[in-house]
C-alpha positions in Angstrom: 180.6 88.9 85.7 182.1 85.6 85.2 185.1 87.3 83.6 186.0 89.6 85.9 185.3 86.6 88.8 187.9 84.3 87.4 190.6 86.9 86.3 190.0 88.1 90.5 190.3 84.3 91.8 193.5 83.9 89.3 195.3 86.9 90.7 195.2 86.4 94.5 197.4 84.4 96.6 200.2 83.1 94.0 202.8 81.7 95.9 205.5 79.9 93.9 204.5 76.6 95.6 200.7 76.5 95.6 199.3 73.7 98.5 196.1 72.1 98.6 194.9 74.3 101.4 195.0 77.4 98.9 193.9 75.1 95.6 190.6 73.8 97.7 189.8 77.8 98.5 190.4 78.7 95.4 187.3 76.5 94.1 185.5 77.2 97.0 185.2 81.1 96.0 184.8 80.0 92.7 182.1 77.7 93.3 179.8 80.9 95.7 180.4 83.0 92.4 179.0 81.2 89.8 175.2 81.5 90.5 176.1 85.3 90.6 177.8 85.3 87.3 174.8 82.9 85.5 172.5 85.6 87.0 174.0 88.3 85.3 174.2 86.6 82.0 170.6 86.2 82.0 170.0 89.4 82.6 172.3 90.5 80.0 170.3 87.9 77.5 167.0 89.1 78.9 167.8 92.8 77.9 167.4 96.5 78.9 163.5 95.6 81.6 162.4 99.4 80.6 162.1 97.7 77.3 160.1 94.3 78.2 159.2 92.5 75.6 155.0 92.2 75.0 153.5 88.7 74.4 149.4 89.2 73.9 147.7 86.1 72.5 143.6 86.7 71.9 141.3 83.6 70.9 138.5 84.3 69.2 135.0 83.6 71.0 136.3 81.7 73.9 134.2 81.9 76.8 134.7 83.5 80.2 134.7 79.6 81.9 136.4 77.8 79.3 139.8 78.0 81.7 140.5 75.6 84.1 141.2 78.3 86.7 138.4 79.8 85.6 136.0 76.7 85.9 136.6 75.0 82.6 135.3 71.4 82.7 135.9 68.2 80.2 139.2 69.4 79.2 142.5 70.6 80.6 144.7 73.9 80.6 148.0 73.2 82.4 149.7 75.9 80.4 147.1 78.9 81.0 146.7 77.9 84.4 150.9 77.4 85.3 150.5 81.1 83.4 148.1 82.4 86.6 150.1 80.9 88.9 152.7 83.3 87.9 151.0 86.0 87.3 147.2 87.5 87.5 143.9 86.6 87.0 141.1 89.0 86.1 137.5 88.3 87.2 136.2 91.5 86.0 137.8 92.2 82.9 135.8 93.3 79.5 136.1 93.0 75.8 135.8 96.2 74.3 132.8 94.9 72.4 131.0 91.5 72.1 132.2 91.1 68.3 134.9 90.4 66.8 136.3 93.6 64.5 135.1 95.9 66.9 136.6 94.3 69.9 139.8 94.1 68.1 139.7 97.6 67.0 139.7 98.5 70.7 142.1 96.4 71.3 144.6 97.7 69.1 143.9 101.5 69.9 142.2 101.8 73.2 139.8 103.2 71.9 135.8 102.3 71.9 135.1 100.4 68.6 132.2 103.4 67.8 134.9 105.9 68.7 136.9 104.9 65.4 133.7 103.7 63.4 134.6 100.2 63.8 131.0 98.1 64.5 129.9 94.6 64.5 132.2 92.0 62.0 133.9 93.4 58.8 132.6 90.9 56.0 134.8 90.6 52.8 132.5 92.2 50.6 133.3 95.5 52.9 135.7 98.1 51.4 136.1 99.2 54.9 138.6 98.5 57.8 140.6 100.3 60.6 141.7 103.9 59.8 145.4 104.6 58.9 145.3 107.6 60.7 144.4 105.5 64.0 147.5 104.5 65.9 148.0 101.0 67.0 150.1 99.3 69.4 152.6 98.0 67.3 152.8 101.6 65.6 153.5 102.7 69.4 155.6 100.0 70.1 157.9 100.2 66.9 158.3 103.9 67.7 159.7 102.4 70.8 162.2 100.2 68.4 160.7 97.1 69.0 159.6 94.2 66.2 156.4 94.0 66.1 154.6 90.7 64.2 151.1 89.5 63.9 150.2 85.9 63.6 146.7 85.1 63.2 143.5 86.5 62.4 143.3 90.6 61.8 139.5 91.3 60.9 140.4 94.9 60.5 139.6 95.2 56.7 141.0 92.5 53.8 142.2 94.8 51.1 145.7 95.8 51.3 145.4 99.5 52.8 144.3 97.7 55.9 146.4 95.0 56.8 148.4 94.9 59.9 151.4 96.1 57.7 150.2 99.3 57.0 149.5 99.5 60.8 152.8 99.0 62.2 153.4 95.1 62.0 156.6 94.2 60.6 155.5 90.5 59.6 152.2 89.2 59.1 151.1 85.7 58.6 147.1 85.0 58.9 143.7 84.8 57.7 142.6 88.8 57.2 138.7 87.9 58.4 136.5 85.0 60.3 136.8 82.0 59.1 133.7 81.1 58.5 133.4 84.0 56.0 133.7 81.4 53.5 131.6 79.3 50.5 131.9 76.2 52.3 129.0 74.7 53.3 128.1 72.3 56.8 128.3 69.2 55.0 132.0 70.4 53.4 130.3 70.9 49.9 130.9 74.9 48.2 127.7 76.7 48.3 126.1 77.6 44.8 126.3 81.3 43.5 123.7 83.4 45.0 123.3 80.8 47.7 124.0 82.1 51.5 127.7 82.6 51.4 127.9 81.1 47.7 129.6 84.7 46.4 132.0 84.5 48.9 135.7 84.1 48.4 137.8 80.9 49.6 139.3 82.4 53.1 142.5 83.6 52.4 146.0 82.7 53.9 147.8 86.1 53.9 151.6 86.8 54.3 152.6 89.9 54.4 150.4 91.7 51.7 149.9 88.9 49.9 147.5 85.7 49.5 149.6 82.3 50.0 147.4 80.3 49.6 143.3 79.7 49.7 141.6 77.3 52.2 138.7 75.4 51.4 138.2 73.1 53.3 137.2 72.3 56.8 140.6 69.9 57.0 142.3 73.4 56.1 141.4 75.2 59.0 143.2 72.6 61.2 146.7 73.4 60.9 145.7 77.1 61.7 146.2 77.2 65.2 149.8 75.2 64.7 150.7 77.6 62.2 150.3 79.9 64.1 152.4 79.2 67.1 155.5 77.7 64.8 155.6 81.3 63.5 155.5 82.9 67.0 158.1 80.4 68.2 160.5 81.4 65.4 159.6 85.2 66.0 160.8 85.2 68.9 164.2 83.3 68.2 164.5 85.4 65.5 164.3 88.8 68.0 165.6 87.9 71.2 168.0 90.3 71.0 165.8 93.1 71.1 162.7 94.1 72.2 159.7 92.9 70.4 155.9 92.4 70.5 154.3 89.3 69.1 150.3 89.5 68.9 149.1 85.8 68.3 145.4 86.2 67.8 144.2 82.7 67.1 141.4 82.4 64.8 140.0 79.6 67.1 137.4 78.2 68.7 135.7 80.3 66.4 133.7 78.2 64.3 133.6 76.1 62.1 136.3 74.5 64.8 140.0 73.1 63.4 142.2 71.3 65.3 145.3 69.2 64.4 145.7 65.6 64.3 147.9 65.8 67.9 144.7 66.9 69.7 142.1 65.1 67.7 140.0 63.4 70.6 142.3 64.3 73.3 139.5 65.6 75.6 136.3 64.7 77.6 134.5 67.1 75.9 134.6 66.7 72.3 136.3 68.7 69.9 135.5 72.1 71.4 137.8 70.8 74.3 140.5 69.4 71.6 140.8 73.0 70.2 141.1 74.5 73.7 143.9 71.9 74.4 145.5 73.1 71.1 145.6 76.4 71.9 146.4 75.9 75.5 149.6 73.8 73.6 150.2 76.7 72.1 150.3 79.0 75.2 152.6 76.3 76.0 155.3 76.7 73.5 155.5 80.3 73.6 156.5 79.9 77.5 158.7 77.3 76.9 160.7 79.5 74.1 161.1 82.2 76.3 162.3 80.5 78.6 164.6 78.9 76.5 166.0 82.0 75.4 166.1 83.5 78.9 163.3 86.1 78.1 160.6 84.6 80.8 161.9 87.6 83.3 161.7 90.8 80.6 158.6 89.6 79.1 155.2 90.9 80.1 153.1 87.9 78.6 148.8 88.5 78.2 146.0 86.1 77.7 142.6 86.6 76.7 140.1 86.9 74.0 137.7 89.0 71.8 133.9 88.4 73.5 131.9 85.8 75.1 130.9 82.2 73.3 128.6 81.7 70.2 126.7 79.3 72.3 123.8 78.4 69.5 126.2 76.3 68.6 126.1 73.8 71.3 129.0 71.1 71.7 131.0 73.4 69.6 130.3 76.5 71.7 132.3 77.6 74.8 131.1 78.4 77.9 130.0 81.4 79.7 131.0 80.3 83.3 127.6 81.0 84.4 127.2 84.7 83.3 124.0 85.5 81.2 123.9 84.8 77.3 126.8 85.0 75.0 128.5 86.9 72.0 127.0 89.3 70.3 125.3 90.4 73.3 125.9 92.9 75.9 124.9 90.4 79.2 128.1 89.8 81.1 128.6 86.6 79.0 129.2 88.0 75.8 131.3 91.0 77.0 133.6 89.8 80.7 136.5 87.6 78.9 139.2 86.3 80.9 142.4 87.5 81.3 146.0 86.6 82.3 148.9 88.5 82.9 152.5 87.3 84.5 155.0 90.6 84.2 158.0 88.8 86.3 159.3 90.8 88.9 155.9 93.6 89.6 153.1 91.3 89.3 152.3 88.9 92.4 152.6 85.7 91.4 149.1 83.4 91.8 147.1 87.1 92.5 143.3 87.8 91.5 141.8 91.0 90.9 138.5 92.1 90.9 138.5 95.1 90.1 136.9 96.6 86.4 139.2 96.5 83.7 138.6 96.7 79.8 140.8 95.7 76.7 141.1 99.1 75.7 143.4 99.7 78.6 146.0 97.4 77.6 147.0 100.2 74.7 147.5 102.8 77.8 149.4 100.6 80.4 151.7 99.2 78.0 152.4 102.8 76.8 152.9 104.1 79.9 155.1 101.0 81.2 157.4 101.3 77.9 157.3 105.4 78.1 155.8 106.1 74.6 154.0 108.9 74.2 150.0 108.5 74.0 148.5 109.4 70.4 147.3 113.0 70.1 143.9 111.2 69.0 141.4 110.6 72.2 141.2 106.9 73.4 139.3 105.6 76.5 141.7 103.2 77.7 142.5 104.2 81.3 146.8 102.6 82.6 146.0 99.3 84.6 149.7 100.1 85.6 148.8 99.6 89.4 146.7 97.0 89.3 149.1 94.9 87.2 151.5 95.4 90.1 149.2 94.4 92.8 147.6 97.7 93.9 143.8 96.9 94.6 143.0 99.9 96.1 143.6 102.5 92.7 141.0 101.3 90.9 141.9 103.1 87.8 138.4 102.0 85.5 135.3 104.2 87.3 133.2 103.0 84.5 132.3 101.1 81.4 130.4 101.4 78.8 128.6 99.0 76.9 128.0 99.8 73.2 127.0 97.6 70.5 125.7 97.6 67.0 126.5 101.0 64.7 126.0 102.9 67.9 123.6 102.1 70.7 124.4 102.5 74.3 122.8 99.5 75.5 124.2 99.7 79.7 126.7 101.4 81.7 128.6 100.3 84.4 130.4 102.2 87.3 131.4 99.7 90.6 129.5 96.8 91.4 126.2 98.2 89.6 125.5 97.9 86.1 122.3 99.8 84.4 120.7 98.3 81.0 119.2 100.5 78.8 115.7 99.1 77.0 117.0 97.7 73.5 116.8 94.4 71.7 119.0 91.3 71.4 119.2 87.7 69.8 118.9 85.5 73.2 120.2 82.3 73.4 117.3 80.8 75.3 116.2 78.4 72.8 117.6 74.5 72.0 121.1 75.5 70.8 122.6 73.7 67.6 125.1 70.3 67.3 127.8 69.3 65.9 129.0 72.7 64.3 125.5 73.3 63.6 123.6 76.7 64.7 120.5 76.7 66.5 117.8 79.8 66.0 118.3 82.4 68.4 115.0 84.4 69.9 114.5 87.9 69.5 114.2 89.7 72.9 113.3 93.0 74.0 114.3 95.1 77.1 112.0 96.9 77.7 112.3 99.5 80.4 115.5 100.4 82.8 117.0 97.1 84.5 119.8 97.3 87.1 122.0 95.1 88.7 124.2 94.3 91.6 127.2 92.2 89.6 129.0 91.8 93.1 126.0 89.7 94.0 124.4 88.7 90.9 127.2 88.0 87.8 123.8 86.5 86.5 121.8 89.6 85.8 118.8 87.6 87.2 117.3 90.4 89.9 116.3 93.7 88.7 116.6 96.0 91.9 116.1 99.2 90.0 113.4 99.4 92.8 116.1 99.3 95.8 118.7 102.0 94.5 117.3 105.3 93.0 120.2 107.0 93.7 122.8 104.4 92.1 120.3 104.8 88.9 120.4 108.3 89.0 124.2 108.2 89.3 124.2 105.8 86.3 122.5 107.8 84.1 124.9 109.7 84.7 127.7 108.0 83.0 125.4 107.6 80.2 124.7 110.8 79.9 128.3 111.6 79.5 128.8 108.5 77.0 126.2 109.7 74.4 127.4 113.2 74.7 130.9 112.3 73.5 129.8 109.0 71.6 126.6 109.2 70.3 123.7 106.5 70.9 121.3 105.9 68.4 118.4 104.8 70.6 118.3 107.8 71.6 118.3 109.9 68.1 121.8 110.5 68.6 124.0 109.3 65.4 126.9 110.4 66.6 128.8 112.3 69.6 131.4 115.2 70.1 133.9 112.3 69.7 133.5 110.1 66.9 135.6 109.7 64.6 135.5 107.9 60.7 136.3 104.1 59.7 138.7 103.9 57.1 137.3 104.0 53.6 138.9 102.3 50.6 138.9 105.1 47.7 137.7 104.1 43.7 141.8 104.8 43.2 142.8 102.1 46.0 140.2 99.2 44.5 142.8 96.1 44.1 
């Protein structure tokens, strides 16, 4: 454009005197083009916008209020909350499970965790992880010819037939599992053989395929989440002129907590707030290098994390913003995460929405948004397409369903009402822990059908089951058609019409 503007104001008007009068115009036209022609090179830089580029960053057991535009206290998030000021904020969005390998399964695949016979945490004495015959969004993506990287924790199986590339990532750099699946005890010392964790490995720093390095101790884990980022940032230099999609799943504030020196006693709250600072920092940089490559208006950039807070853990805990207990449970506040979106250009800037959403979907609307073809495998992920460009009124999620544990239907929700299923759960009512420290959790038991009115009661204090006999019967339901096509083990029901195998390492594979 700029080109083709100056070889245009060059080749008018050429008398063989030139005055002042035609010089003056001259810069005058030149001067109206040149916001036109800067315009055009950014969009030339930016790349072909059917092909946006896909940012997803996912903390690990970050609570729903531990935002500031969400409610976050004792700290600060300038970064995530200039990010919902250009973009979208989620109020009722859900993690596909309150745990971290199966929420990430669902991430990656849309699918429910049980669907794909992902449950609970992977540990690294399992010889199990995702299935290669499941398709994940960087397989989808790099079918679409983007470059696809992974940063951060997987937690989708350790051994090699697992990790991310073997599932479509072209670059990997991370720890493969929690990191406190480790033999390092509370007071820093290694745990004896046969002690707790004693038989566990050091946690692993994996590139690629390969172990880099081990960690052992806690002064380790604090360069993680700066690791991290300095490896997104130079992803995306590296690829800005293509498409690509960088998943930076942070393995923080999961505990024990790490954070680096920059942020050490940075915030009113202690060190839970210094690693939210940190990874709001990191949020931070990733912005601030698309923008410095001119990729801020063909990049779809998403924020938000794997289940609710491991709050027996007290000062090093997140919080749940007021919604009932935590991770690991299937109360609001272990499975409603928040969650940011800015897509430039089709989502309102500074919008909320309240209408249900799940992680699982993010596999469907980014599939349908780039144009790839969905796998010929069943997922549950539903297109938030609509509601990512402001349309309130499509509601494209009618339901959820809450699973948890190998396989046990433990509620269902469909609009404002939410049905819980008799089961049991570790509560967090009790004197949480200190200091990185656990507390005991109590064992609880539901025990008959509870319903609730979240649009009222986020709490899941009042049991109307009393008031609404038909919503119950309606929400049966939805159950009804869950355990038909997934299984539910309270009710005798191993498996569904639907289920499908975890990936199994064979005798052969063994490394």
């Amino acid at each position: 454009m700029l080109k083709s503007s100056l070889r245009f104001l060059f080749s008018i008007d050429k008398p063989k005197r030139m005055n002042h009068t035609l010089t003056l115009k001259h810069f005058l036209l030149l001067f109206l083009l040149l916001p036109f022609a800067c315009t055009s090179s950014e969009k030339e830089q930016s790349g072909d916008t059917s092909q946006p580029n896909i940012v997803l960053i996912f903390t690990d057991d970050q609570g729903y209020g531990d935002i500031g535009s969400y409610g976050a206290a004792g700290f600060t998030t300038p970064h995530l909350d200039k990010l919902a000021s250009q973009g979208m904020r989620f109020t009722h969005h859900y993690s596909a499970q309150p745990v971290c390998s199966a929420s990430r399964a669902g991430l990656l695949t849309g699918c429910y965790p049980n669907r794909i016979g992902i449950s609970g945490a992977l540990f690294p004495h399992h010889d199990t992880g995702l299935n290669p015959e499941e398709t994940t969004l960087a397989e989808l993506l790099k079918e679409q010819g983007y470059a696809t990287a992974i940063y951060g924790k997987w937690h989708l199986g350790h051994h090699k037939k697992f990790l991310p590339l073997q599932h479509g990532f072209d670059e990997y750099v991370g720890v493969p599992y929690s990191n406190d699946m480790w033999p390092i005890q509370l007071d820093g010392t290694r745990a004896e053989p046969g002690v707790g964790r004693g038989d566990y490995p050091s946690l692993p720093l994996v590139e690629g395929n390969e172990t880099i390095e081990e960690i052992n101790s806690f002064a380790g884990q604090d360069k993680l989440s700066t690791l991290y980022t300095e490896k997104a940032v130079d992803f995306i230099k590296r690829n800005s002129k293509q498409p690509f999609f960088l998943y930076l799943p942070h393995t923080m504030p999961h505990v024990p907590l790490g954070v680096s020196d920059k942020f050490k006693g940075k915030s009113e709250q202690g060190m839970y707030g210094d690693v939210m600072m940190e990874l709001d920092w990191s949020v931070g940089e990733v912005m601030k290098t698309l923008e410095e490559e001119g990729l801020t208006e063909n990049t779809i950039f998403i924020f938000t994390t794997d289940n609710g807070p491991w709050l027996n853990y007290g000062n090093h805990a997140g919080s749940s913003g007021g919604l009932r207990e935590g991770k690991t449970t299937s109360w609001e506040g272990g499975q409603r995460v928040p969650m940011i979106i800015r897509w430039p250009g089709q989502t309102p800037s500074g919008s909320i929405c309240n209408e249900l959403s799940c992680n699982i979907d993010i596999f469907p609307t980014i599939a349908e948004i780039v144009a790839a073809p969905l796998p010929e495998k069943t997922i549950d992920g539903v297109s938030l397409q609509t509601l990512w460009k402001g349309d309130f009124a499509s509601k494209p999620r009618k339901d959820l369903y809450y699973f948890f544990g190998k396989n046990h239907l433990n509620a269902v929700r469909k609009g404002n009402f939410k049905l819980v299923f008799p089961h049991r759960f570790a509560s967090y009512h009790n004197l949480p822990g200190n200091d990185g420290k656990g507390g005991k959790r109590i064992q609880t038991t539901v025990d008959s059908l509870e319903l609730y009115n979240l649009m009222r009661d986020p709490g899941e204090e009042y049991n109307v089951i009393e008031l609404y006999p038909d919503i119950v019967k309606e929400l049966e339901e939805v159950a009804a058609k869950a355990r038909a096509e997934l299984g539910d083990l309270h009710k005798g029901l191993e498996k569904g019409s639907g289920n499908r195998e975890i990936g199994k390492l064979e005798e052969s594979e063994d490394e």
